[in-house]
N, CA, C and O atoms as CSV, one atom per row, in Angstrom:
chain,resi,resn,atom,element,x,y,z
A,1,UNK,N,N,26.316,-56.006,-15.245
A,1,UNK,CA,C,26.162,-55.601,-13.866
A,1,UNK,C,C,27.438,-55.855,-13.075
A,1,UNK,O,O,27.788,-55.229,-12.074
A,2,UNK,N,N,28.047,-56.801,-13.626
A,2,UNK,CA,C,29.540,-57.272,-12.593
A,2,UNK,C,C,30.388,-55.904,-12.979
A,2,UNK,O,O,30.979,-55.383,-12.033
A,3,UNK,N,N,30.499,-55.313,-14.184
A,3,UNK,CA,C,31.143,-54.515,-14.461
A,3,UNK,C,C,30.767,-52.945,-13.211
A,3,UNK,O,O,31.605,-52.167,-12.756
A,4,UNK,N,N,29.605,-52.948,-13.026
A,4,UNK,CA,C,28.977,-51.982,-12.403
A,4,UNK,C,C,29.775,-52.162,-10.769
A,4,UNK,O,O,30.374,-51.286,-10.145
A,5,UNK,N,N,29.561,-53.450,-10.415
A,5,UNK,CA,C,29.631,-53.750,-8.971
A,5,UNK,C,C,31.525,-53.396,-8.361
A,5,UNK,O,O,31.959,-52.992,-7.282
A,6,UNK,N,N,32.370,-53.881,-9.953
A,6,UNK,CA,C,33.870,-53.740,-9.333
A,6,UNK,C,C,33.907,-52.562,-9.662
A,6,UNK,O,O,34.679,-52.108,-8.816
A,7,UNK,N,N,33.641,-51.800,-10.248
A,7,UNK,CA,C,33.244,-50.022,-10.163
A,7,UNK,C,C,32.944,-49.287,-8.856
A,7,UNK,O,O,32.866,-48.072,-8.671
A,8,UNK,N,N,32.781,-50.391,-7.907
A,8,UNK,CA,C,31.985,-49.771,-6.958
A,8,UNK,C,C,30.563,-49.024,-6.654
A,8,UNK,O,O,30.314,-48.393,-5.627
A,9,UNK,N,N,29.595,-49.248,-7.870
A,9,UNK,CA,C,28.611,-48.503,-7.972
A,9,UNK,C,C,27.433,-50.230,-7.329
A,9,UNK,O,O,27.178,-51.276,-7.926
A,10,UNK,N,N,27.115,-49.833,-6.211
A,10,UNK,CA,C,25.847,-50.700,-6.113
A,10,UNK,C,C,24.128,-50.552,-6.766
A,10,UNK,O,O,23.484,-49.507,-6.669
A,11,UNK,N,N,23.646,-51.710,-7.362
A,11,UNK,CA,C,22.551,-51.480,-8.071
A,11,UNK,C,C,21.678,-51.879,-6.980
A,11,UNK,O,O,22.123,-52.820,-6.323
A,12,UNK,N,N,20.799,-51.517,-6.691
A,12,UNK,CA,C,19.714,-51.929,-5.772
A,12,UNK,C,C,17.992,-51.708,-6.282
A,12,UNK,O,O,17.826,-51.054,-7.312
A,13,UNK,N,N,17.246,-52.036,-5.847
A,13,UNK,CA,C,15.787,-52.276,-6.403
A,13,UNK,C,C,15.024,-50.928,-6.051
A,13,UNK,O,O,14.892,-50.601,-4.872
A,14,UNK,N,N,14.512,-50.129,-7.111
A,14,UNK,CA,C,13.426,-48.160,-6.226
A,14,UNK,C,C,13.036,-48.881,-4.912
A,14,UNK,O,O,13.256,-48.409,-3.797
A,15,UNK,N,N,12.470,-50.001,-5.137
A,15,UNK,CA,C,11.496,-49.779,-4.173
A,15,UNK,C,C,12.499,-50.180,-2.555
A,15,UNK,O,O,11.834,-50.429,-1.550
A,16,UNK,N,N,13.844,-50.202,-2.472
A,16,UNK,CA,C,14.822,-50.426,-1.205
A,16,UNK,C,C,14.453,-49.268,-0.449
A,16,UNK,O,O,14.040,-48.231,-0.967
A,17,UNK,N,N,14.589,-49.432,0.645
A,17,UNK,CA,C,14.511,-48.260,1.540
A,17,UNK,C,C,16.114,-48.233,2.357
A,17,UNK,O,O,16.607,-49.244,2.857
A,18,UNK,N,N,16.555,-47.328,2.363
A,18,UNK,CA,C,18.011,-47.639,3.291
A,18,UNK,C,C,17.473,-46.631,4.300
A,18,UNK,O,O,17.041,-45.478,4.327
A,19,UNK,N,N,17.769,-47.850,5.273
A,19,UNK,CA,C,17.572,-47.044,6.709
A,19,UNK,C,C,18.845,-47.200,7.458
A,19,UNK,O,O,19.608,-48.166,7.479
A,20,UNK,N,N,18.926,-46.016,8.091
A,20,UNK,CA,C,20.170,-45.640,8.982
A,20,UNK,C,C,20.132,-45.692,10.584
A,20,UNK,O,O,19.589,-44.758,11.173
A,21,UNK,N,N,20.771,-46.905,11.410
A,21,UNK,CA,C,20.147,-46.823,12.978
A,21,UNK,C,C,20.702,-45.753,13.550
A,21,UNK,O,O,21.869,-45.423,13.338
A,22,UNK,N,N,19.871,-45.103,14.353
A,22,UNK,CA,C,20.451,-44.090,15.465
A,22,UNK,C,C,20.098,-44.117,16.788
A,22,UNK,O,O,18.970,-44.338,17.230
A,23,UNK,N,N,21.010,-43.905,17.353
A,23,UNK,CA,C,20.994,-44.221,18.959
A,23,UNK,C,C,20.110,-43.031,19.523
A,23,UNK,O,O,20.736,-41.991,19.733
A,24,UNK,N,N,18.713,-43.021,19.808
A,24,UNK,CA,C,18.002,-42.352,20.199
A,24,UNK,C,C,18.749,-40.854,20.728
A,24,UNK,O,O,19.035,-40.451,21.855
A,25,UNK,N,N,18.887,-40.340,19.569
A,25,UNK,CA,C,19.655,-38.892,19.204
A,25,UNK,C,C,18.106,-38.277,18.520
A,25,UNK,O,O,17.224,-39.098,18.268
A,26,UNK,N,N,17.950,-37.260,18.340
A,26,UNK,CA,C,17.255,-36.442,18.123
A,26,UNK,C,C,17.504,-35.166,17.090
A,26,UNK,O,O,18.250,-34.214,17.316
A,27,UNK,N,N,16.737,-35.367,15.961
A,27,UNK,CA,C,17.195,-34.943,15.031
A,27,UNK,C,C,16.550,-33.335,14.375
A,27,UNK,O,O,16.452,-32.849,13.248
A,28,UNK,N,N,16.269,-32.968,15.512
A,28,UNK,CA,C,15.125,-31.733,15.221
A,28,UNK,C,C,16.046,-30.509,15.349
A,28,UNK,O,O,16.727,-30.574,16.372
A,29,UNK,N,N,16.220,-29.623,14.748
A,29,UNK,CA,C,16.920,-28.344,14.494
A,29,UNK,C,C,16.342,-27.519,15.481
A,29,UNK,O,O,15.118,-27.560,15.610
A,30,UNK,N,N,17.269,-26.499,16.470
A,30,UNK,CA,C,17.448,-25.505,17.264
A,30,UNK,C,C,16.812,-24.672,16.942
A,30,UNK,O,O,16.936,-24.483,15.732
A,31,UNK,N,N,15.821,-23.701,17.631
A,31,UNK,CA,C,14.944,-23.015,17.320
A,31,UNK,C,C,15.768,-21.652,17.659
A,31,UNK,O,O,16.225,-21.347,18.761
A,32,UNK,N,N,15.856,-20.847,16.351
A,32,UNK,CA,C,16.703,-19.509,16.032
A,32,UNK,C,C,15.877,-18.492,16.179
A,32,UNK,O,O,14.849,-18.659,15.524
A,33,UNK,N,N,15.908,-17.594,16.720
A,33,UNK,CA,C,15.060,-16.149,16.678
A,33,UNK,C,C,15.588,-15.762,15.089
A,33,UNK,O,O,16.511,-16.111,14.353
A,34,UNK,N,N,14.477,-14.865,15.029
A,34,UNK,CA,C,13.888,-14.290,13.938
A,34,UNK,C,C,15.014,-12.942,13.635
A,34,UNK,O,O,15.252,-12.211,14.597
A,35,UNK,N,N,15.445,-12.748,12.775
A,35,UNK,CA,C,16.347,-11.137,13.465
A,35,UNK,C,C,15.358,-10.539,11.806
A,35,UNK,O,O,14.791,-11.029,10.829
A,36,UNK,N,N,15.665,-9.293,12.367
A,36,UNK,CA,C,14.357,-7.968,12.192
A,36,UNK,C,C,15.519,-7.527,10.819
A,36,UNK,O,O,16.728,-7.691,10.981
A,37,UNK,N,N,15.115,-7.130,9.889
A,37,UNK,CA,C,15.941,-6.521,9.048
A,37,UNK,C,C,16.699,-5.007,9.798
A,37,UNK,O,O,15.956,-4.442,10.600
A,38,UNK,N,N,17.657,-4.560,9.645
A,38,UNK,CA,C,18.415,-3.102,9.969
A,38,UNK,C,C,17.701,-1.791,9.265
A,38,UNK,O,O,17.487,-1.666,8.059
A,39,UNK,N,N,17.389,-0.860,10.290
A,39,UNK,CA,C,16.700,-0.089,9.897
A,39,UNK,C,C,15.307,0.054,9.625
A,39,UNK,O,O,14.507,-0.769,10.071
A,40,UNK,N,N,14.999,0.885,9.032
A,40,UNK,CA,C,13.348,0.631,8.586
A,40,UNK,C,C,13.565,1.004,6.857
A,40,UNK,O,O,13.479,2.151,6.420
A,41,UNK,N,N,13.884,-0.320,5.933
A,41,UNK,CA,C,14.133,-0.328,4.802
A,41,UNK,C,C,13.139,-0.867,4.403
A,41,UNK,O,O,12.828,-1.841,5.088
A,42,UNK,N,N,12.438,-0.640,3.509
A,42,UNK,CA,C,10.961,-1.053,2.813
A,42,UNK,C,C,11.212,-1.157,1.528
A,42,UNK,O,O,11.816,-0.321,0.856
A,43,UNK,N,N,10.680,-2.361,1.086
A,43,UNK,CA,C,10.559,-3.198,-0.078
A,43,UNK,C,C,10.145,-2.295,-1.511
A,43,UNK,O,O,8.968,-1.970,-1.672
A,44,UNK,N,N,11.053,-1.971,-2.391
A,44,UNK,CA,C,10.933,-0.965,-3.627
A,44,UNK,C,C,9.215,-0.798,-3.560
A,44,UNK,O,O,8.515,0.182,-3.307
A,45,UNK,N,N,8.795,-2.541,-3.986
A,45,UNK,CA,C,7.058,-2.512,-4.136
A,45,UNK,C,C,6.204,-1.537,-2.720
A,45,UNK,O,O,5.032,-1.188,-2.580
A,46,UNK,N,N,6.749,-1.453,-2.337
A,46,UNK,CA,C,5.757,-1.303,-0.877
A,46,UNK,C,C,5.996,0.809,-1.172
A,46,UNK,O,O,5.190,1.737,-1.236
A,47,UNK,N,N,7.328,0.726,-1.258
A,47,UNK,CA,C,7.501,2.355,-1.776
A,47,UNK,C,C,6.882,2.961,-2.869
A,47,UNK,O,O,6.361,4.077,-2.883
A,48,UNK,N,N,6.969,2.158,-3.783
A,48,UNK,CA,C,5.672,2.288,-5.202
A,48,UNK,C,C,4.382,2.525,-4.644
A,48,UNK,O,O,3.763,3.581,-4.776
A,49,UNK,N,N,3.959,1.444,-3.968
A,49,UNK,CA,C,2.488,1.708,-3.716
A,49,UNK,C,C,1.942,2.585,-2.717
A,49,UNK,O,O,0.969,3.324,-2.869
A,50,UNK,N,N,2.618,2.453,-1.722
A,50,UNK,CA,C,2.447,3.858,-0.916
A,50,UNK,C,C,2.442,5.077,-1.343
A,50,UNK,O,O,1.643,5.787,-0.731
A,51,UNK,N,N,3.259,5.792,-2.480
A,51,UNK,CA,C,2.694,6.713,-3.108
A,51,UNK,C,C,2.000,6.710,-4.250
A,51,UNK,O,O,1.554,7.753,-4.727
A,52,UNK,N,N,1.848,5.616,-4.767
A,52,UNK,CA,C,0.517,5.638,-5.565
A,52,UNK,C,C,-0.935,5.791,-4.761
A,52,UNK,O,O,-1.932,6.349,-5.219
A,53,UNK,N,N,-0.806,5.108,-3.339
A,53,UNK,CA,C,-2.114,5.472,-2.327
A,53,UNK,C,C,-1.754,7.032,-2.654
A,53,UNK,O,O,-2.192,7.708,-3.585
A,54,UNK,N,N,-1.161,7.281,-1.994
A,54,UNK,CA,C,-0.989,9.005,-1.836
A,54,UNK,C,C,-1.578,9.847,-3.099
A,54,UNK,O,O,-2.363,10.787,-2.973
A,55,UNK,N,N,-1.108,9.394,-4.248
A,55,UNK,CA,C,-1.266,10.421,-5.313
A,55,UNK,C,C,-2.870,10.014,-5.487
A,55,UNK,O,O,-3.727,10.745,-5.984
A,56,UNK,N,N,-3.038,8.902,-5.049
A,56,UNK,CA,C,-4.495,8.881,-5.638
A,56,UNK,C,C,-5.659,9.197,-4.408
A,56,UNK,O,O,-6.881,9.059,-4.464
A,57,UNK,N,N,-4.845,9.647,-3.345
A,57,UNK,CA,C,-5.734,10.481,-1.727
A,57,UNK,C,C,-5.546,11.684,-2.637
A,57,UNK,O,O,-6.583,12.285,-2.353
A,58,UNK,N,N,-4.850,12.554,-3.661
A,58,UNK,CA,C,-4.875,13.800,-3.570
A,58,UNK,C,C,-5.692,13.890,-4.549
A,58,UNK,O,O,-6.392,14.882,-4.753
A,59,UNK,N,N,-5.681,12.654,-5.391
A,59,UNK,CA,C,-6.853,12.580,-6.205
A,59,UNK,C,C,-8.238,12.873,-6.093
A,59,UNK,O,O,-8.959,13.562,-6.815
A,60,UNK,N,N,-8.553,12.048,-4.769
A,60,UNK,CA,C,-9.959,12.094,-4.364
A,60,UNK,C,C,-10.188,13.826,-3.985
A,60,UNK,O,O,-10.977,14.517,-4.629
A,61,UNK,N,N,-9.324,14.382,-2.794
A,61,UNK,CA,C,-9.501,15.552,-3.089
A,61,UNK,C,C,-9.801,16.578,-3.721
A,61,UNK,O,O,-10.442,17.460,-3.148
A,62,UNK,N,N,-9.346,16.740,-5.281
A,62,UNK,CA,C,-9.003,17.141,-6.372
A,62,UNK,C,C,-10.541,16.854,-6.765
A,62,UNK,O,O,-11.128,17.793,-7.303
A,63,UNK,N,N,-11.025,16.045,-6.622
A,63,UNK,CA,C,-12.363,15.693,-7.065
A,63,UNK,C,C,-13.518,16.149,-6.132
A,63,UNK,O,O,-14.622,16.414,-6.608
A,64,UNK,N,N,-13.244,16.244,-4.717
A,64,UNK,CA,C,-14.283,16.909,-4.426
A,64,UNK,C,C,-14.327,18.108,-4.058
A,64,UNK,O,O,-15.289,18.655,-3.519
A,65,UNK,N,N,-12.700,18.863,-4.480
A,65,UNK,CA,C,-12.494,20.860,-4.782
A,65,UNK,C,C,-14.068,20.814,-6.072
A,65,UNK,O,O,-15.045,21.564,-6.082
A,66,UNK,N,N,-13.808,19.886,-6.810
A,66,UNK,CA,C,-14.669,19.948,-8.083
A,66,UNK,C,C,-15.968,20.187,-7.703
A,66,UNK,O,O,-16.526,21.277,-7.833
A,67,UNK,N,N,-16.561,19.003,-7.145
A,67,UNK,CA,C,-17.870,18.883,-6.498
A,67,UNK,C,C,-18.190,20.382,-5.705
A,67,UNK,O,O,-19.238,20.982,-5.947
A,68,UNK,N,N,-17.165,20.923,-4.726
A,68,UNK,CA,C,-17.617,22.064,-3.787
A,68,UNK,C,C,-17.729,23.348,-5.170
A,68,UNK,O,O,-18.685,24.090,-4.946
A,69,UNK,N,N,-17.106,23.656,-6.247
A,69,UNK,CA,C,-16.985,24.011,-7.446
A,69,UNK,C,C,-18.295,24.043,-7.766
A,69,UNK,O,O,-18.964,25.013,-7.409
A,70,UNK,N,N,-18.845,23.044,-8.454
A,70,UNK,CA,C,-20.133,23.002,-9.055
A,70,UNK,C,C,-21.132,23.012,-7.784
A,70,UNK,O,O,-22.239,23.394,-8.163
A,71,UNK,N,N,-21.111,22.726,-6.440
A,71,UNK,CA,C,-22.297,23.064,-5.684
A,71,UNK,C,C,-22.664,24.548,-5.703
A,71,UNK,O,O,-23.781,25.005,-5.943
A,72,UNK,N,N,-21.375,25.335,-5.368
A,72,UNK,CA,C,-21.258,26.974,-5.398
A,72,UNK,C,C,-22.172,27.738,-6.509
A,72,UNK,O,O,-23.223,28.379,-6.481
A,73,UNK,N,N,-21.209,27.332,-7.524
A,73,UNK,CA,C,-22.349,27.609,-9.022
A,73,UNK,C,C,-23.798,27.483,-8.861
A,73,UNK,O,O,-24.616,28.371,-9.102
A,74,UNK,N,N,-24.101,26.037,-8.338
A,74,UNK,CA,C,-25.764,25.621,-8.137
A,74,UNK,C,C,-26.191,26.611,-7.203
A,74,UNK,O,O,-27.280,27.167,-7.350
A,75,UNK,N,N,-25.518,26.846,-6.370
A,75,UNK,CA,C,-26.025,27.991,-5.266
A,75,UNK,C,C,-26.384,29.466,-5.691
A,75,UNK,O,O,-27.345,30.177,-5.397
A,76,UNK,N,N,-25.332,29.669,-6.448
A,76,UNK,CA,C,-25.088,31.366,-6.995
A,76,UNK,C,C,-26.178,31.402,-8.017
A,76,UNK,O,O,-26.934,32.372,-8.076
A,77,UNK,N,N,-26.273,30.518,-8.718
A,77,UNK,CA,C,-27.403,30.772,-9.527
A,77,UNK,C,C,-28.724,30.434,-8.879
A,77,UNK,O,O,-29.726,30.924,-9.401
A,78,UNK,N,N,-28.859,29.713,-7.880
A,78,UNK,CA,C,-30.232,29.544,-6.786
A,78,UNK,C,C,-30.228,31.075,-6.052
A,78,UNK,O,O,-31.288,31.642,-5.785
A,79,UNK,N,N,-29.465,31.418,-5.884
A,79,UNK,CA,C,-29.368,32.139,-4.823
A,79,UNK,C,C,-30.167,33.849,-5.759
A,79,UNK,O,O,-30.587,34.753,-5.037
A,80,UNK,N,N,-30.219,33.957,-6.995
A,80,UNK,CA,C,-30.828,34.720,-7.786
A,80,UNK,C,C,-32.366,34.597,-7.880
A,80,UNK,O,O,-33.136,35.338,-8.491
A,81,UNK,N,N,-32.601,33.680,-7.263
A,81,UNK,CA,C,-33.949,33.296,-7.526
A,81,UNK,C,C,-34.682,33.089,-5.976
A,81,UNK,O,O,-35.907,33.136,-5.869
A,82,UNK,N,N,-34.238,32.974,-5.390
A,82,UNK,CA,C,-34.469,32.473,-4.279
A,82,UNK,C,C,-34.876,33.592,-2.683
A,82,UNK,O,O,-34.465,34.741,-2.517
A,83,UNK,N,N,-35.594,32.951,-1.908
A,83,UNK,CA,C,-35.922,34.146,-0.922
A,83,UNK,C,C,-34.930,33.966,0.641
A,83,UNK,O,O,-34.932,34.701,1.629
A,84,UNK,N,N,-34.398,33.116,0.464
A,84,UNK,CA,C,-33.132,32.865,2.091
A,84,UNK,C,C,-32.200,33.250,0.923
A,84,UNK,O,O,-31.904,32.262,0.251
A,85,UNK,N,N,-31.584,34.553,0.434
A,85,UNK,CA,C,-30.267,34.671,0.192
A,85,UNK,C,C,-29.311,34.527,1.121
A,85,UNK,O,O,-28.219,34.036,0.834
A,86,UNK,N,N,-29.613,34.930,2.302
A,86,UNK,CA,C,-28.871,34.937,3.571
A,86,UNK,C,C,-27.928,33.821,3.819
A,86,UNK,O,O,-26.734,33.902,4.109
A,87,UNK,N,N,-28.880,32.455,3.611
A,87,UNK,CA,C,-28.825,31.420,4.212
A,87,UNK,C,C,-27.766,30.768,3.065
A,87,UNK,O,O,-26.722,30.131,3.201
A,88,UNK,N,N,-28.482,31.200,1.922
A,88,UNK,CA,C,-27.484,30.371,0.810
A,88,UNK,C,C,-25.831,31.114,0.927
A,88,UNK,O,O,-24.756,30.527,1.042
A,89,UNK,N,N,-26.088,32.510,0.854
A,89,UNK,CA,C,-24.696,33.332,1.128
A,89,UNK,C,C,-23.621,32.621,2.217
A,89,UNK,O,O,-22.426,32.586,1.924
A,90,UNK,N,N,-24.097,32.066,3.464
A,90,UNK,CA,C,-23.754,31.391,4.195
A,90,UNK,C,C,-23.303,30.054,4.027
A,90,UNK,O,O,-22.388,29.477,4.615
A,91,UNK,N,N,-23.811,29.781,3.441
A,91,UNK,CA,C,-23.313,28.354,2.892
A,91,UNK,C,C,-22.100,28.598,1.595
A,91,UNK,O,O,-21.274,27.685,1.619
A,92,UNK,N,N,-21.972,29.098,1.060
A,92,UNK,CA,C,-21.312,30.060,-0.446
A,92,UNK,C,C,-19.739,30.118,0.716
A,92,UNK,O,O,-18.636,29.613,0.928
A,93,UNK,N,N,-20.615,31.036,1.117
A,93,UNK,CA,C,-18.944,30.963,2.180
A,93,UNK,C,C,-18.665,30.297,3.034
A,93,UNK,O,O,-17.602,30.538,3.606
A,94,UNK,N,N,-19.502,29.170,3.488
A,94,UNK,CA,C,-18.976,27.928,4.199
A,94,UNK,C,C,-18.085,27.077,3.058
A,94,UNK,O,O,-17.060,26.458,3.344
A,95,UNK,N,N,-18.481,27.134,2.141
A,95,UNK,CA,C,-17.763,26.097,1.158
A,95,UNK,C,C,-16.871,26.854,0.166
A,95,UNK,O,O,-16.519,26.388,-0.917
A,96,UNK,N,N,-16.581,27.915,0.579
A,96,UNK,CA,C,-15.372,28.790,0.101
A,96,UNK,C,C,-14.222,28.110,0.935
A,96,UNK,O,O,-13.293,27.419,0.517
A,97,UNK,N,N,-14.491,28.441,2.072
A,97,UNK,CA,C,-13.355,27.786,3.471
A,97,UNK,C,C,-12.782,26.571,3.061
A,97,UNK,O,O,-11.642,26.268,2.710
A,98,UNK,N,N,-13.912,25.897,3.195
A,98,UNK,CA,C,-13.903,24.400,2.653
A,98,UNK,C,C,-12.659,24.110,1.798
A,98,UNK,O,O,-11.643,23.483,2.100
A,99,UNK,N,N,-12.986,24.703,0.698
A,99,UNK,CA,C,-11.957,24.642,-0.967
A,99,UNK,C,C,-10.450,25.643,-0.216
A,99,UNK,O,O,-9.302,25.246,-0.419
A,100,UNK,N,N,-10.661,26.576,0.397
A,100,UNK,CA,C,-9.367,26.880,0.991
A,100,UNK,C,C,-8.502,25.739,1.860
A,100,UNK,O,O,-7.325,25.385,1.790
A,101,UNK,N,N,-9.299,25.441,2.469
A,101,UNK,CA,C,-8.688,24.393,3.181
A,101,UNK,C,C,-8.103,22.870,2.733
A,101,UNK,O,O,-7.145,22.203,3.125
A,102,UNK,N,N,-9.123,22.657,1.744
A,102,UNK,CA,C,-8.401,21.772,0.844
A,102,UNK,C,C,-7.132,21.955,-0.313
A,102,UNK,O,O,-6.262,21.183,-0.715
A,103,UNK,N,N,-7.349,22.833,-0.510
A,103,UNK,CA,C,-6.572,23.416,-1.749
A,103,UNK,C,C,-5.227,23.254,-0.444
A,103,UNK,O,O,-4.748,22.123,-0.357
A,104,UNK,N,N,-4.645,24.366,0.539
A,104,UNK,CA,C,-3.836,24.016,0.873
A,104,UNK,C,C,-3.260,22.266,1.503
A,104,UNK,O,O,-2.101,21.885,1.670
A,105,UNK,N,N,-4.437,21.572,1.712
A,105,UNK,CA,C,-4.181,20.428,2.226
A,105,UNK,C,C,-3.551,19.726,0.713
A,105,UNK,O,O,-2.637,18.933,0.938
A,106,UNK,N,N,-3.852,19.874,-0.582
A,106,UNK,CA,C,-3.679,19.288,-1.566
A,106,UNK,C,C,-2.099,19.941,-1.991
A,106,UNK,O,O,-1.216,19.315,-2.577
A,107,UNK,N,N,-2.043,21.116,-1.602
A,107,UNK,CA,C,-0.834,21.291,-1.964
A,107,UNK,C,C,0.633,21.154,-1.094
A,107,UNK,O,O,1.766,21.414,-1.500
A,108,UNK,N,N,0.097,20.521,0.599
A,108,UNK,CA,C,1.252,20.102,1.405
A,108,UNK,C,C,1.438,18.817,0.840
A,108,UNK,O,O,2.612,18.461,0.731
A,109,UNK,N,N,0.650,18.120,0.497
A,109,UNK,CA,C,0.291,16.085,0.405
A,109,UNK,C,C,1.521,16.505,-1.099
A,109,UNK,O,O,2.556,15.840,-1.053
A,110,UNK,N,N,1.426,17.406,-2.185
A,110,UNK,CA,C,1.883,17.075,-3.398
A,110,UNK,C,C,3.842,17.667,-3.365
A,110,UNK,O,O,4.876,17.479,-4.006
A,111,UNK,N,N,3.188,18.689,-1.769
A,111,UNK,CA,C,5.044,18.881,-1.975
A,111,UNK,C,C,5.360,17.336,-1.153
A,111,UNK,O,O,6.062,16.557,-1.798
A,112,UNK,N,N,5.015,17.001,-0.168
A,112,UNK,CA,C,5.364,15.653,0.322
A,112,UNK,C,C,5.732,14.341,-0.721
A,112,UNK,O,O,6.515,13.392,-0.681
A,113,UNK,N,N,4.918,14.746,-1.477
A,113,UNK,CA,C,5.278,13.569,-2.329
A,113,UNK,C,C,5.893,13.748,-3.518
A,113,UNK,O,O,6.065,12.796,-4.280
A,114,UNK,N,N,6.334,15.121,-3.843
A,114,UNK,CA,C,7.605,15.275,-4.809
A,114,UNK,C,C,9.121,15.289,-3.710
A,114,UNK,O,O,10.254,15.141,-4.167
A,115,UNK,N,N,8.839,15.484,-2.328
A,115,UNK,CA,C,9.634,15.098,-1.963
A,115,UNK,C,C,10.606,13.579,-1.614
A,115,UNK,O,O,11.758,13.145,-1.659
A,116,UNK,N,N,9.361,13.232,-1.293
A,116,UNK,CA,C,9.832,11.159,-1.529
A,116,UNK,C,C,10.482,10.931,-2.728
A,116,UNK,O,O,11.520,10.325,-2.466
A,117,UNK,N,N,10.359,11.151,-4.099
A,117,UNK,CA,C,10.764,10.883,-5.187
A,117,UNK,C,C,12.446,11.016,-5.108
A,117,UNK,O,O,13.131,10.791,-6.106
């Protein structure tokens, strides 16, 4: 240990506490505003998943062109049998519109999102 001490290395006991006096100074750090990142740059992940929402909104779509698909069918073939042709005809072409309207809605959402890429 003498060897340690003219080394200059002091040995002291874990359990020492070294305490340091200070003249009632105050040791609490300056409160910094927040600064905003530049631009509106979004996190790779956050760009991934946002068009994975997307592709999978055109999804749901895509699925219920299907559904208006097979109701039509159920109709056209009801509609052979049935005594309101009128009524079903009306509906046939309410949900013609329908699938028009989606179909183009499915195909602005898919140029939008070959455009992000």
């Amino acid at each position: 240990m003498d060897h340690l001490h003219k080394a200059g290395i002091e040995i002291v006991s874990p359990n020492f506490m070294n305490q340091r006096q200070v003249n009632e100074i105050k040791f609490i750090p300056k409160i910094t505003k927040e600064t905003k990142p530049v631009g509106d740059e979004k996190l790779p992940e956050d760009i991934i998943f946002d068009k994975a929402i997307k592709a999978d909104k055109i999804d749901d779509k895509v699925e219920s062109l299907q559904k208006i698909d097979e109701e039509i069918k159920g109709l056209k073939s009801a509609s052979k049998d049935a005594e309101d042709k009128e009524e079903i005809k009306n509906r046939i072409k309410m949900l013609e519109e329908q699938k028009e309207k989606i179909n183009s809605i499915i195909a602005d959402d898919k140029k939008k999102l070959d455009e992000e890429k």
